[in-house]
The first five atom37 places (N, CA, C, CB, O) and aatype in JSON, in Angstrom:
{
  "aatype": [20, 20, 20, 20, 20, 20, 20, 20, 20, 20, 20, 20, 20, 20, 20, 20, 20, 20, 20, 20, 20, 20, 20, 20, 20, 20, 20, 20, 20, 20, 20, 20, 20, 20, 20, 20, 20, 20, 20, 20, 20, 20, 20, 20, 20, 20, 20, 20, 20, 20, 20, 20, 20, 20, 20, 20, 20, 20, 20, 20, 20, 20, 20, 20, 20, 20, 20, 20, 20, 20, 20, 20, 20, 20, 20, 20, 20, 20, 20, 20, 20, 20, 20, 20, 20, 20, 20, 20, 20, 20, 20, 20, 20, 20, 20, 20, 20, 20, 20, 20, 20, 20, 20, 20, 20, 20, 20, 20, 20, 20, 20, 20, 20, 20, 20, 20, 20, 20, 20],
  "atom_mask": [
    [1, 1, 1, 1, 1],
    [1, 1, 1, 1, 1],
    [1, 1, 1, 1, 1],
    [1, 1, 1, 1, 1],
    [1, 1, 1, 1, 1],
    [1, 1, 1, 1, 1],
    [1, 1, 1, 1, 1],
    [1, 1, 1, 1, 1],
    [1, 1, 1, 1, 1],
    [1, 1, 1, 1, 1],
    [1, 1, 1, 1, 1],
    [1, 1, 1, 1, 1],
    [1, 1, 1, 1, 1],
    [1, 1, 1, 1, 1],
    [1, 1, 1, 1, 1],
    [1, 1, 1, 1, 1],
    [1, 1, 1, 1, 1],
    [1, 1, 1, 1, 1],
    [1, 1, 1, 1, 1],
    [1, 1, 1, 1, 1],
    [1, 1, 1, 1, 1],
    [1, 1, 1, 1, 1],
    [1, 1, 1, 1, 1],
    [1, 1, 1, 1, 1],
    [1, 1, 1, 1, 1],
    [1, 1, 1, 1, 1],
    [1, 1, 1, 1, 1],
    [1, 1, 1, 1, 1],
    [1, 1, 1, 1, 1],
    [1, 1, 1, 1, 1],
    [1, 1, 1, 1, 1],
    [1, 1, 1, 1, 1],
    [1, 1, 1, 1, 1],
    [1, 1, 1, 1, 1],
    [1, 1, 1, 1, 1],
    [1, 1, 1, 1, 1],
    [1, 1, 1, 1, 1],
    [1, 1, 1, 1, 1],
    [1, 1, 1, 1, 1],
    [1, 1, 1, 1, 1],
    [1, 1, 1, 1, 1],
    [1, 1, 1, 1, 1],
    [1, 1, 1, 1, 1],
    [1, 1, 1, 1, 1],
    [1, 1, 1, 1, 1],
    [1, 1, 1, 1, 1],
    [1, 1, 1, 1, 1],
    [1, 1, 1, 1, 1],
    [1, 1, 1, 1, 1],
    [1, 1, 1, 1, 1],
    [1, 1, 1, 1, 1],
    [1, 1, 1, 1, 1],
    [1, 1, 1, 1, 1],
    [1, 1, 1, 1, 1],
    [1, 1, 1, 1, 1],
    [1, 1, 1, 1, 1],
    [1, 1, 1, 1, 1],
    [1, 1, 1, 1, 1],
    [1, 1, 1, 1, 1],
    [1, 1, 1, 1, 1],
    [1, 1, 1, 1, 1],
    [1, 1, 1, 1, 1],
    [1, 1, 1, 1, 1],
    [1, 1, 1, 1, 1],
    [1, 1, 1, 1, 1],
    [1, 1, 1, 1, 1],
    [1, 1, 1, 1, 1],
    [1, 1, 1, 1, 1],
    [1, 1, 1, 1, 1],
    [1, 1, 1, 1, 1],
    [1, 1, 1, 1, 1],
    [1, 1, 1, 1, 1],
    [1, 1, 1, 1, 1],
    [1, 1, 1, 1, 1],
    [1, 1, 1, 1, 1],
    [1, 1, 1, 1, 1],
    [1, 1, 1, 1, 1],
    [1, 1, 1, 1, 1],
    [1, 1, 1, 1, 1],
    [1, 1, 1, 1, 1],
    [1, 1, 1, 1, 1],
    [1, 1, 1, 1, 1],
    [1, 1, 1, 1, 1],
    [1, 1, 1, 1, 1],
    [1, 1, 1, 1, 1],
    [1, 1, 1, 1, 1],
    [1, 1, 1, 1, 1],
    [1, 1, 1, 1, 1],
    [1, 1, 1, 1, 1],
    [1, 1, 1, 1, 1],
    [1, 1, 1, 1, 1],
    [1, 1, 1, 1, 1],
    [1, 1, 1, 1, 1],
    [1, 1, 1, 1, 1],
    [1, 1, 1, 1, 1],
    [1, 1, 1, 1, 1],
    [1, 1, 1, 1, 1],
    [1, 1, 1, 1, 1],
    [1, 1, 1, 1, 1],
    [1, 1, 1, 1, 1],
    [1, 1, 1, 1, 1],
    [1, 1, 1, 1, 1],
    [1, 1, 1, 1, 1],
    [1, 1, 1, 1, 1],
    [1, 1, 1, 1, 1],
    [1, 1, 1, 1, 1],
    [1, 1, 1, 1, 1],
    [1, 1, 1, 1, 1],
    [1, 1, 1, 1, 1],
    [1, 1, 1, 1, 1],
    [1, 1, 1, 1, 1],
    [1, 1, 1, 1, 1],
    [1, 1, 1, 1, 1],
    [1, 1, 1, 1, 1],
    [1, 1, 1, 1, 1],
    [1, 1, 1, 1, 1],
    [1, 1, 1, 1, 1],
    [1, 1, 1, 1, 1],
    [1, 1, 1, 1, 1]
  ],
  "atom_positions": [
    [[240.98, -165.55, 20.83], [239.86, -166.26, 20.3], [239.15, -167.0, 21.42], [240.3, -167.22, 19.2], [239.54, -167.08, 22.59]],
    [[237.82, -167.63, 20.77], [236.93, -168.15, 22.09], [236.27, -169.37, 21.5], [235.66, -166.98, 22.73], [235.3, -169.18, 20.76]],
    [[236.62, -170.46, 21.7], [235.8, -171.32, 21.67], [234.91, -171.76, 22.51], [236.25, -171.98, 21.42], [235.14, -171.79, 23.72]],
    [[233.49, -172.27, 21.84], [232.64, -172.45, 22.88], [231.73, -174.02, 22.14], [231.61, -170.78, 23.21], [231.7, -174.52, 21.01]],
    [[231.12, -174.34, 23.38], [230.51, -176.21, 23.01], [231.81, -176.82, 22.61], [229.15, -176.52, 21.37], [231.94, -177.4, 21.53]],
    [[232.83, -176.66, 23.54], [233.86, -178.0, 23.3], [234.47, -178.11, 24.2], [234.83, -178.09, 22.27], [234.77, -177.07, 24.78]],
    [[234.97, -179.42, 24.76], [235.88, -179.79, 25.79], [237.52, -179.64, 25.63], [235.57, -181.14, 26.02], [238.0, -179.33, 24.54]],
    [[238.4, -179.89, 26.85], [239.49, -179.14, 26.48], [240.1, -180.1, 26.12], [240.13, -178.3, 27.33], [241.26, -179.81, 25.83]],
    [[239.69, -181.83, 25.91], [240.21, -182.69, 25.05], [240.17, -182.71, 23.9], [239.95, -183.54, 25.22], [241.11, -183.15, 23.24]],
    [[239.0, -182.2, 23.33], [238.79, -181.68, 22.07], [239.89, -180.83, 21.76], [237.54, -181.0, 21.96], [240.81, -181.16, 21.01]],
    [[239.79, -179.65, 22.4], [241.02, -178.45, 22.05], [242.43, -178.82, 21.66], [241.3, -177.56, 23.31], [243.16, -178.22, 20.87]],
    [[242.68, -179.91, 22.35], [243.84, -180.51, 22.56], [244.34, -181.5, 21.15], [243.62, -181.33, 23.93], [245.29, -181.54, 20.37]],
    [[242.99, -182.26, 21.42], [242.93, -183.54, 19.57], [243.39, -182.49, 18.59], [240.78, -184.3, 18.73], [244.42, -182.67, 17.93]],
    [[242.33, -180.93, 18.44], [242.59, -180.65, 17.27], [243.8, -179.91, 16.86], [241.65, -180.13, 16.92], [244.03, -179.42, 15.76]],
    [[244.55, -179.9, 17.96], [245.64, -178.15, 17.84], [246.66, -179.79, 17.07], [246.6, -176.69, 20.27], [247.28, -179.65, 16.02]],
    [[246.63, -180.95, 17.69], [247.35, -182.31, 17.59], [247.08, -182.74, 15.72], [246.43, -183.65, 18.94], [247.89, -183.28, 14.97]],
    [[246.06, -182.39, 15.48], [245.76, -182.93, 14.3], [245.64, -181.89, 13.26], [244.6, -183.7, 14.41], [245.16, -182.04, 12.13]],
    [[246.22, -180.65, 13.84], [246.34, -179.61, 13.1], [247.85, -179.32, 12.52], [245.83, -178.57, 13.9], [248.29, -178.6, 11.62]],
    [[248.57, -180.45, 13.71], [249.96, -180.24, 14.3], [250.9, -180.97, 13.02], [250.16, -181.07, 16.03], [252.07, -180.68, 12.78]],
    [[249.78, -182.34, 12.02], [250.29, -183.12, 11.44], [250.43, -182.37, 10.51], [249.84, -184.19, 11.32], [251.6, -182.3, 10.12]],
    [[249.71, -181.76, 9.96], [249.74, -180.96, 8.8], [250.84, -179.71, 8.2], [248.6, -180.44, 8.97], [251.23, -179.41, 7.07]],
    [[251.09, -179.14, 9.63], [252.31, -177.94, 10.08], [253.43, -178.39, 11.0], [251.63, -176.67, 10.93], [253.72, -177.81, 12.04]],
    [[254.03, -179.42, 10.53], [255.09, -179.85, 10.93], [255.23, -179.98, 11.97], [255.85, -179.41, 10.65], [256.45, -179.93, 12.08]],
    [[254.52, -180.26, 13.72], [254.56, -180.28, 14.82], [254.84, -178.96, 15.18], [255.29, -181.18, 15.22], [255.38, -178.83, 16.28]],
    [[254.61, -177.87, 14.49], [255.27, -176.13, 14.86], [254.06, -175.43, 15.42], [255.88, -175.03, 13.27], [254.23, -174.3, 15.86]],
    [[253.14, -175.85, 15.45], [251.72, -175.68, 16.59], [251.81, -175.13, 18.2], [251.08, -177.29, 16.83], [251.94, -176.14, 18.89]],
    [[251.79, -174.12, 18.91], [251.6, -174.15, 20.14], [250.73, -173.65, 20.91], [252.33, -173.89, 20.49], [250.01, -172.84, 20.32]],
    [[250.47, -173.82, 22.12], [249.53, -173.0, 22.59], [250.3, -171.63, 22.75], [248.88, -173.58, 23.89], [251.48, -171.77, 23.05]],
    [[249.82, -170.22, 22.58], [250.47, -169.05, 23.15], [250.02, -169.2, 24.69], [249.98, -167.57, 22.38], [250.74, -169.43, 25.66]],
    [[248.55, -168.99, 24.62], [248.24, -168.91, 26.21], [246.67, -169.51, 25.78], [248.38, -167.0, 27.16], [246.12, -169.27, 24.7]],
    [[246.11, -170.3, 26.85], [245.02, -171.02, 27.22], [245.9, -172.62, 26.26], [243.18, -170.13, 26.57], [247.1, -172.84, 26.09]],
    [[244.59, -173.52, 25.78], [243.05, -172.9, 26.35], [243.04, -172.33, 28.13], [241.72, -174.44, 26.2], [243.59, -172.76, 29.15]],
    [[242.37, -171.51, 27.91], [241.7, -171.26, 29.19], [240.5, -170.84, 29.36], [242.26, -170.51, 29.82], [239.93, -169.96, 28.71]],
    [[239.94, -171.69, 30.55], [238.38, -171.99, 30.97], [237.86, -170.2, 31.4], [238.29, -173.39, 32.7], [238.34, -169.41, 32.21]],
    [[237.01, -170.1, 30.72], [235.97, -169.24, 30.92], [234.36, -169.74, 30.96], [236.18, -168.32, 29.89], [233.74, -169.96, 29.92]],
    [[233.96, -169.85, 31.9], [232.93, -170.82, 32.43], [232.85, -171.84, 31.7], [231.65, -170.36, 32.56], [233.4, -172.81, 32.22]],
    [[232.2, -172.13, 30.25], [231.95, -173.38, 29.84], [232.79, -172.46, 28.24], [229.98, -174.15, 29.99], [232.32, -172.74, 27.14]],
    [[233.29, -172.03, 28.27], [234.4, -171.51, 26.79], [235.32, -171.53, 27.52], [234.32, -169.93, 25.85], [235.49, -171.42, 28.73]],
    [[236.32, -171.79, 26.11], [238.04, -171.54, 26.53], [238.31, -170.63, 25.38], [239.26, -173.11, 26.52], [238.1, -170.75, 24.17]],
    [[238.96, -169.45, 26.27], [239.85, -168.42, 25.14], [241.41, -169.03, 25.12], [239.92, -166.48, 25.75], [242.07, -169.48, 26.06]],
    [[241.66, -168.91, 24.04], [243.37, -169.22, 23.36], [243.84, -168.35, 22.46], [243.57, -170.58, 22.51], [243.19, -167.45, 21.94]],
    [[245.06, -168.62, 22.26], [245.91, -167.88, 21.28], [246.54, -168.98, 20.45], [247.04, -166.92, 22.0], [246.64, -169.86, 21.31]],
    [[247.05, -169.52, 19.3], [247.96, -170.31, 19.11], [249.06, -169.12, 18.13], [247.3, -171.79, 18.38], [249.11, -168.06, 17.5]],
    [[249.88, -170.38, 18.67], [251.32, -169.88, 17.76], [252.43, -170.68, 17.14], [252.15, -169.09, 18.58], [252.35, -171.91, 17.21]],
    [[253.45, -170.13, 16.54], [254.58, -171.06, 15.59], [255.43, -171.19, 17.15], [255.68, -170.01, 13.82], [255.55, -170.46, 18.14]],
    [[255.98, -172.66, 16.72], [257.55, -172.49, 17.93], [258.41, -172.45, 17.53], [258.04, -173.38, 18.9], [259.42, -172.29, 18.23]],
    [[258.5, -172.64, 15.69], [259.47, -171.52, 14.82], [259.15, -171.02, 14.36], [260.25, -171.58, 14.08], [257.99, -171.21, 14.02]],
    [[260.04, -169.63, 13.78], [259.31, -168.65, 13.03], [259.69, -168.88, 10.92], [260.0, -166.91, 13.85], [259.54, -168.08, 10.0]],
    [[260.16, -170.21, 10.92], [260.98, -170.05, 9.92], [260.04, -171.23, 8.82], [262.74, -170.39, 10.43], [260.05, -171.25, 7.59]],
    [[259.23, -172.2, 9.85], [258.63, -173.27, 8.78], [257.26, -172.99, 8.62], [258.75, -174.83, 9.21], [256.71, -171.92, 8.89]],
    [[256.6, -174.25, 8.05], [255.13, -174.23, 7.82], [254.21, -174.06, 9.55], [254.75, -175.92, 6.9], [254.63, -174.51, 10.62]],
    [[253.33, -173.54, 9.43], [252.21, -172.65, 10.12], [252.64, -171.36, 11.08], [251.35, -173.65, 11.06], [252.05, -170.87, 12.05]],
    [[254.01, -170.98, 10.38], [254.3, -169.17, 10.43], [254.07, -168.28, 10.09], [254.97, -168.68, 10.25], [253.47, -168.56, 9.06]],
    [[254.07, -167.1, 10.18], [253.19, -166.31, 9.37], [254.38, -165.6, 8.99], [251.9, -165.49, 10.03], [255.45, -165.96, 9.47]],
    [[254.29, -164.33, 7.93], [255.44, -163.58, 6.91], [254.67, -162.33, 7.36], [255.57, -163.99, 4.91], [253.46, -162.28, 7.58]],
    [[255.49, -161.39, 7.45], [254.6, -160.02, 7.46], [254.79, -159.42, 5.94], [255.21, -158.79, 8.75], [255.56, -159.81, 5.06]],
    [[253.92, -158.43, 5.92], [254.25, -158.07, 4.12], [255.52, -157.97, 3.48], [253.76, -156.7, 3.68], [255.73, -158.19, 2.29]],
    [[256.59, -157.52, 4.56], [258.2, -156.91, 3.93], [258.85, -158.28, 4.16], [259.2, -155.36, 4.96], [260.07, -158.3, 4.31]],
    [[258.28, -159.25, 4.2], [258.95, -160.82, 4.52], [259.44, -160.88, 5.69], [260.12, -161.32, 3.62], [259.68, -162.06, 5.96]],
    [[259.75, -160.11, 6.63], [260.2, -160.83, 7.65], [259.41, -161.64, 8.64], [260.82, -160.07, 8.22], [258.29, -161.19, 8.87]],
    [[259.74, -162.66, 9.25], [259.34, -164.12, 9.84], [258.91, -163.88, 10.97], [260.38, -165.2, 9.99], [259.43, -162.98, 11.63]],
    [[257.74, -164.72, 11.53], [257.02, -164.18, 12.79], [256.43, -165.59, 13.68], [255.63, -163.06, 12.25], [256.35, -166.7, 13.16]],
    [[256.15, -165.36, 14.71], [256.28, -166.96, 15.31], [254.26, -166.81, 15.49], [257.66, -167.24, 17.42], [253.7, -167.74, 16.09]],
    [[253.58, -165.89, 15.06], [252.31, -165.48, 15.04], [251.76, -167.06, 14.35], [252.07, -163.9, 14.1], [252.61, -167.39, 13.53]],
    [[251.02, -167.74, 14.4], [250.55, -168.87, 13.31], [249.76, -168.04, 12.0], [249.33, -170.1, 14.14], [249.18, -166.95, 12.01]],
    [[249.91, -168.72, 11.22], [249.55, -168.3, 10.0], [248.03, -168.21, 9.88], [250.12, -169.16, 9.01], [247.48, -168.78, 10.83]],
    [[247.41, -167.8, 9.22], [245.88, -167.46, 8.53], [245.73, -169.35, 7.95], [245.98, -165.79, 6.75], [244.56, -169.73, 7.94]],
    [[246.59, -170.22, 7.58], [246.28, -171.11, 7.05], [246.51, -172.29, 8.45], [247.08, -171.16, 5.67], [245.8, -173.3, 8.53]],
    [[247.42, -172.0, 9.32], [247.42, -173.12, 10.24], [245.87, -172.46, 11.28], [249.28, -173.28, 11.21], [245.05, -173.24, 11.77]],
    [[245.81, -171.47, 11.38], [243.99, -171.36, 11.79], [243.14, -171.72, 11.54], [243.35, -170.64, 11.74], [242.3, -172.25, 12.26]],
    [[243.12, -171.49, 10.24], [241.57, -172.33, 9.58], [241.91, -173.67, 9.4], [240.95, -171.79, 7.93], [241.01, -174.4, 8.97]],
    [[243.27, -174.28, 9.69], [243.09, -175.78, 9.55], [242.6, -175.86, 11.04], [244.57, -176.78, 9.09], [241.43, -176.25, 11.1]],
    [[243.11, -175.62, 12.15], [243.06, -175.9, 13.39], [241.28, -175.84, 13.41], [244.04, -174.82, 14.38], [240.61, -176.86, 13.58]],
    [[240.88, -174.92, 13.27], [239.0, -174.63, 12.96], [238.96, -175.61, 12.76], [238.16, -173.7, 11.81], [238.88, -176.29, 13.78]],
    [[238.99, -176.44, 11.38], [238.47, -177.78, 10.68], [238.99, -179.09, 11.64], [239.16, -177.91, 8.97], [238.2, -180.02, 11.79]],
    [[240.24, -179.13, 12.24], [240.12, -180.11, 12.78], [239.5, -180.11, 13.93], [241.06, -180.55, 12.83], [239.33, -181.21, 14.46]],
    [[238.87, -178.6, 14.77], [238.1, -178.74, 16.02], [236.8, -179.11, 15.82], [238.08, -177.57, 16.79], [236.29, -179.8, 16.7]],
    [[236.2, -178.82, 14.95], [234.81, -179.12, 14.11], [234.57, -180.39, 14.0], [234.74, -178.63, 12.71], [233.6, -181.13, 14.18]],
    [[235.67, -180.5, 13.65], [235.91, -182.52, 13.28], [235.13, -182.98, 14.55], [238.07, -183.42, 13.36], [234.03, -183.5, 14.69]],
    [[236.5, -182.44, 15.81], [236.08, -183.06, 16.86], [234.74, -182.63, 17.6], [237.1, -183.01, 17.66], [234.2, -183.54, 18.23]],
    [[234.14, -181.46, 17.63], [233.27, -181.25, 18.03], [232.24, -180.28, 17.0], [233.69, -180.89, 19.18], [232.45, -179.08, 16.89]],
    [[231.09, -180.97, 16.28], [230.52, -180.12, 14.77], [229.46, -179.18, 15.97], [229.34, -181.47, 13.05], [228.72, -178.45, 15.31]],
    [[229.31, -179.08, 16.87], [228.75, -177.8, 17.24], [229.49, -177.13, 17.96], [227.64, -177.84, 17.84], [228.93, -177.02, 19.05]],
    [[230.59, -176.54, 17.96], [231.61, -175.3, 18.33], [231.53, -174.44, 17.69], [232.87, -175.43, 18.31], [231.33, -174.7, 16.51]],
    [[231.61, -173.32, 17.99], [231.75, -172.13, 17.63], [232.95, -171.18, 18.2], [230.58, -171.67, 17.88], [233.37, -170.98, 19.34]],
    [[233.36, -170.62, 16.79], [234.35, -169.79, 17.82], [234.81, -168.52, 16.78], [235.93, -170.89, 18.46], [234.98, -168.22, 15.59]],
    [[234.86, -168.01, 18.17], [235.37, -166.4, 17.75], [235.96, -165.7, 18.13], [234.82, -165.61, 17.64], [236.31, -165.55, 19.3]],
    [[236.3, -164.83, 16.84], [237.72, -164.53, 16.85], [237.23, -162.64, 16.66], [238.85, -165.53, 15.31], [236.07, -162.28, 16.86]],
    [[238.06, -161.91, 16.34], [237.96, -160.35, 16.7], [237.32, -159.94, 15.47], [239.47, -159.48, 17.0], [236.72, -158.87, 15.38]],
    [[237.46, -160.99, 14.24], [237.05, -160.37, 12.52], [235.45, -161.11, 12.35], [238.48, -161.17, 10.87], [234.56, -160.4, 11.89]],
    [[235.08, -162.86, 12.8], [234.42, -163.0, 12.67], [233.61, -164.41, 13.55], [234.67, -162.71, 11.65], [234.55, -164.85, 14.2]],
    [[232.78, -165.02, 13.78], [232.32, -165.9, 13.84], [232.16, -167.15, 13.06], [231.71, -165.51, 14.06], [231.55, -167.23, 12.0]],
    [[232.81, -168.21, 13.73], [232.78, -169.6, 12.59], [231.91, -170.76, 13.36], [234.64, -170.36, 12.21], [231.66, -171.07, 14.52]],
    [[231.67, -171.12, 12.3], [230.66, -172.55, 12.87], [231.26, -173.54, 11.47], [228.27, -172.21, 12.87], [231.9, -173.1, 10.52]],
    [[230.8, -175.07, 11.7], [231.05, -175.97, 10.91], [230.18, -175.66, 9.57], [230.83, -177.25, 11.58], [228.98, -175.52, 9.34]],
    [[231.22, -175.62, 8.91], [230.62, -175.5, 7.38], [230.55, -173.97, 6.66], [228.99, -176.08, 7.43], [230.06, -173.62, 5.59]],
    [[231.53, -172.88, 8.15], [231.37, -171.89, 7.33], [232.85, -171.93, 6.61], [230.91, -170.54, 8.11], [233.78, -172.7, 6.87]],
    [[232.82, -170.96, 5.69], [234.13, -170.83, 4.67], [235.22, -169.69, 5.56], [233.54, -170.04, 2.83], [234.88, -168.73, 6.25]],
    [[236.02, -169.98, 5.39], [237.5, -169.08, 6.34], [237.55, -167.59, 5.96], [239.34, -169.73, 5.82], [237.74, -167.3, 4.78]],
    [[237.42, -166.83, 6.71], [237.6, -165.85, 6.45], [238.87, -164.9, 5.7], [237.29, -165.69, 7.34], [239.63, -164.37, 6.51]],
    [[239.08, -164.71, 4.56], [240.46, -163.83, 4.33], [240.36, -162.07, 4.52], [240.95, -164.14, 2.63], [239.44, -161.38, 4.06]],
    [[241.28, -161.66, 5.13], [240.77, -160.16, 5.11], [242.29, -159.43, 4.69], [240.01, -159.56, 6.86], [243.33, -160.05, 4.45]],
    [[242.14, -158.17, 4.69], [243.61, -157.11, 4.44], [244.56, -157.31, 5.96], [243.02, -154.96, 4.23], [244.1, -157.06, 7.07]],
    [[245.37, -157.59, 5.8], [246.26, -157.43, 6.22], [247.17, -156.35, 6.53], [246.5, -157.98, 5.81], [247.51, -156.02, 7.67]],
    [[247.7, -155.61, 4.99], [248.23, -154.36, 4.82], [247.3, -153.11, 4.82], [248.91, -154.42, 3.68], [246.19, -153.0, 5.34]],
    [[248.13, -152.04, 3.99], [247.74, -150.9, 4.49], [246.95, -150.77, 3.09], [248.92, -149.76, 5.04], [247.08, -151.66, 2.24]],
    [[246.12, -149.62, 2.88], [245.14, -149.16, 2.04], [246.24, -149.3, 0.27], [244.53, -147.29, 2.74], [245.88, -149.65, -0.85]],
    [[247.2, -148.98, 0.64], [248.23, -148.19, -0.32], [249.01, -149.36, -0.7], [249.24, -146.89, 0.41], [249.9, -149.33, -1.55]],
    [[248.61, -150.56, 0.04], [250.05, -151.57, 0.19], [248.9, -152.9, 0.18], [251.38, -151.33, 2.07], [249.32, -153.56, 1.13]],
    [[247.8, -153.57, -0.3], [247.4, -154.64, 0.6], [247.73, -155.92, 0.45], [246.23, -154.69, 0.69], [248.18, -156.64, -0.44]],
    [[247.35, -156.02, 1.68], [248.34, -157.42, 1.82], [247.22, -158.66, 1.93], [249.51, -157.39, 3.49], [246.78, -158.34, 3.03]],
    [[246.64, -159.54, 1.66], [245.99, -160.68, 2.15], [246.39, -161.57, 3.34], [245.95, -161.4, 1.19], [247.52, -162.05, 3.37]],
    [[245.41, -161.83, 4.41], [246.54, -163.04, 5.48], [246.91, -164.33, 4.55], [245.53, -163.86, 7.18], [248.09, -164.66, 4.41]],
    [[245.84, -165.05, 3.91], [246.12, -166.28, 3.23], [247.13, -166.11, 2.16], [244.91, -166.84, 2.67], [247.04, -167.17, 1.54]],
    [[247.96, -165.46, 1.64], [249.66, -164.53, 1.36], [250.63, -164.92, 1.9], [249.87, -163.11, 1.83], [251.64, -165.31, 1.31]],
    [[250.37, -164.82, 3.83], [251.95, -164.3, 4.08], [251.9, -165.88, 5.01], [252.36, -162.27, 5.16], [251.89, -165.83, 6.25]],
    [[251.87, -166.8, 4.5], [252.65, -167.57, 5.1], [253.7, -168.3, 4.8], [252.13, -168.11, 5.48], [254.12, -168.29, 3.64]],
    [[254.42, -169.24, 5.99], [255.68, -169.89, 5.3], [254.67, -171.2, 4.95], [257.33, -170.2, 6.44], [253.99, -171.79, 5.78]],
    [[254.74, -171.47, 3.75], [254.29, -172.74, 3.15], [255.44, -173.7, 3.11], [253.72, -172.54, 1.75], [255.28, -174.83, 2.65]]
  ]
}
């Protein structure tokens, strides 16, 4: 993902205030990292077993962050900065847009992301 119009204190407040919500299980995978005036990141679980983990369809546990600790992390970066934008491979978000849910599974099988998490 890519955020852009925000500082990396910002990045930092919100992954923190995203962190209250999902049990401190928040991490960076890799970044932020500076790409001229954007930072691309990854976040992730640092367990695979509590809240902001993700489930794959057959249940087994994944240290991936969930579809729900994302779109919180969105809302609390917005917080901190209401003109960011950021994007991700499915879509583009700005403050005030609604979270994207998409398939997950297969045609035969589907799965929703907002589904497979550990709540």
């Amino acid at each position: 993902m890519i955020a852009c119009h925000v500082t990396l204190e910002q990045m930092n407040a919100a992954l923190e205030a995203a962190n209250a919500t999902h049990g401190y299980n928040l991490i960076w995978k890799s970044g932020p990292k500076p790409i001229g005036r954007r930072f691309q990141f990854t976040l992730r679980s640092e367990k695979s077993g509590i809240r902001g983990a993700s489930v794959s369809a057959s249940g087994r546990r994944s240290v991936a962050a969930s579809w729900h600790a994302h779109g919180h992390f969105f809302d609390m970066l917005f917080a901190q900065a209401p003109d960011a934008v950021i994007r991700t491979a499915r879509a583009t978000y700005r403050k005030g847009d609604a979270w994207v849910d998409f398939n997950v599974g297969s045609m035969m099988c589907p799965q929703q992301a907002s589904a497979l998490s550990v709540l």
